[in-house]
C-alpha positions in Angstrom: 124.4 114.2 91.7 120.5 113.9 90.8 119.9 110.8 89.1 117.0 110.2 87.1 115.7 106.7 85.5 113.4 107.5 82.2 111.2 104.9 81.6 110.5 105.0 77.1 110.0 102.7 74.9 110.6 105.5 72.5 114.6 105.4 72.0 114.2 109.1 70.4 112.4 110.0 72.9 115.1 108.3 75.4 117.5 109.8 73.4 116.2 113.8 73.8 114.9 113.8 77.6 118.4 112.3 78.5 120.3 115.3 76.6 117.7 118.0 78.0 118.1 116.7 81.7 121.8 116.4 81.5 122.6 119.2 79.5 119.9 122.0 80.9 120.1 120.1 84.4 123.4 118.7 84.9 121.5 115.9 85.8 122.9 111.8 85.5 120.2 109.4 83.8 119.9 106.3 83.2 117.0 104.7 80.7 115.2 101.0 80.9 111.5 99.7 79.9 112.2 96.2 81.6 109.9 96.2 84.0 111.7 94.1 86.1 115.2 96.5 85.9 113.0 99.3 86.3 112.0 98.0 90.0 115.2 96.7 90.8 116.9 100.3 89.8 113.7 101.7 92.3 114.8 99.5 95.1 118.5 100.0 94.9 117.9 103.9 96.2 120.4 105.1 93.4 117.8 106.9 91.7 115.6 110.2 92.9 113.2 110.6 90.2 111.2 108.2 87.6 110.0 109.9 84.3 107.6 106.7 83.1 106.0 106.8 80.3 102.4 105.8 80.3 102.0 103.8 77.1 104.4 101.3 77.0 104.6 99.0 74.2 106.8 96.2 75.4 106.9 96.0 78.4 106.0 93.0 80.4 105.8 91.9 83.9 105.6 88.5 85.0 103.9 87.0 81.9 101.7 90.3 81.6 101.3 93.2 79.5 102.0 96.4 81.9 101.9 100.4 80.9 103.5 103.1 83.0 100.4 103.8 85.1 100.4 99.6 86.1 104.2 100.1 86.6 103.6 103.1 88.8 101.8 101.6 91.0 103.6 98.6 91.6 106.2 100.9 92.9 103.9 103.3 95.3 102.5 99.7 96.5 105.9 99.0 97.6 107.0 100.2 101.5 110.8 100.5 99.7 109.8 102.9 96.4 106.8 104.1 97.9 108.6 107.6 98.6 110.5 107.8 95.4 109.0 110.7 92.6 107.5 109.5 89.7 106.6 112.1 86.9 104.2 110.2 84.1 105.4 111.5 80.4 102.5 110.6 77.9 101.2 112.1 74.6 97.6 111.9 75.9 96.8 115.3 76.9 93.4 115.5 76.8 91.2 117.3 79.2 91.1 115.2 82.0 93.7 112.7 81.5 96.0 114.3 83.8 93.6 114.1 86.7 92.9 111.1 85.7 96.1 109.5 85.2 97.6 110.9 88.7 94.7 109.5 90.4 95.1 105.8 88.9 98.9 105.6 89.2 99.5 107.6 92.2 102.3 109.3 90.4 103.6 112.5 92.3 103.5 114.8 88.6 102.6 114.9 85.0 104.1 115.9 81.6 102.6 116.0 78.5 104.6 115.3 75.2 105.7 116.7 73.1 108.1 118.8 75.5 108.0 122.3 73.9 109.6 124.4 77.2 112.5 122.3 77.7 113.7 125.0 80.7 110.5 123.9 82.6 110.5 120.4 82.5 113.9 120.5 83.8 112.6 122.7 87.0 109.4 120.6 87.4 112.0 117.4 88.1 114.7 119.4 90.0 111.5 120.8 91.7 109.9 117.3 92.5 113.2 115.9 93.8 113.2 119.0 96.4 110.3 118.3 97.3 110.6 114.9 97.8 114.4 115.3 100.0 112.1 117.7 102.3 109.9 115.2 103.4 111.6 112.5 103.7 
């Protein structure tokens, strides 16, 4: 089974993406914003997709204040998570952010909240996990 770790300090948030990706995507997820969970979870190799959130709110990292994008890269910087998909989920959809925001974290996809299509964001994470078991 497809296991997906959502990374929200939102626990509505949480709450919906985990019902639209198991319901619409028979997909098993698990939700964390410690930072240091969140890494340990990359490394174990249970997961095959990260949905982070880019403004985080709580979360810390050893003493400092980290957002999705810091968190991101952290895990493309490491040889052990470097291959594992992570989509960014943020409410900042202005022109240009996306670009933007891929280009900073390294992050392999981008959605914008609110999720209106809920049939699409499940393809665009079955999608990235395809893609992601082809090349590796």
């Amino acid at each position: 089974m497809t296991t997906v770790l959502i990374v929200e300090d939102d626990p509505i948030n949480l709450r919906v993406f985990s019902k639209i990706l198991a319901k619409r995507g028979g997909l098993d997820v698990r939700g964390s914003e410690n930072v240091e969970e969140v890494i340990t979870i990359a490394q174990s190799g249970e997961i095959d997709l990260i949905l982070m959130d880019v403004s985080l709110s709580h979360s810390v990292y050893q003493g400092q204040a980290v957002d999705g994008v810091k968190i991101t890269q952290l895990l493309k910087a490491d040889p052990t998570t470097a291959k594992l998909p992570v989509i960014l989920v943020t409410a900042h959809a202005m022109e240009g952010d996306q670009e933007n925001f891929l280009k900073q974290s390294g992050a392999d996809g981008y959605i914008s909240k609110p999720v209106i299509d809920h049939q699409q964001f499940v393809n665009q994470i079955l999608d990235t996990v395809a893609k992601a078991k082809q090349n590796s």
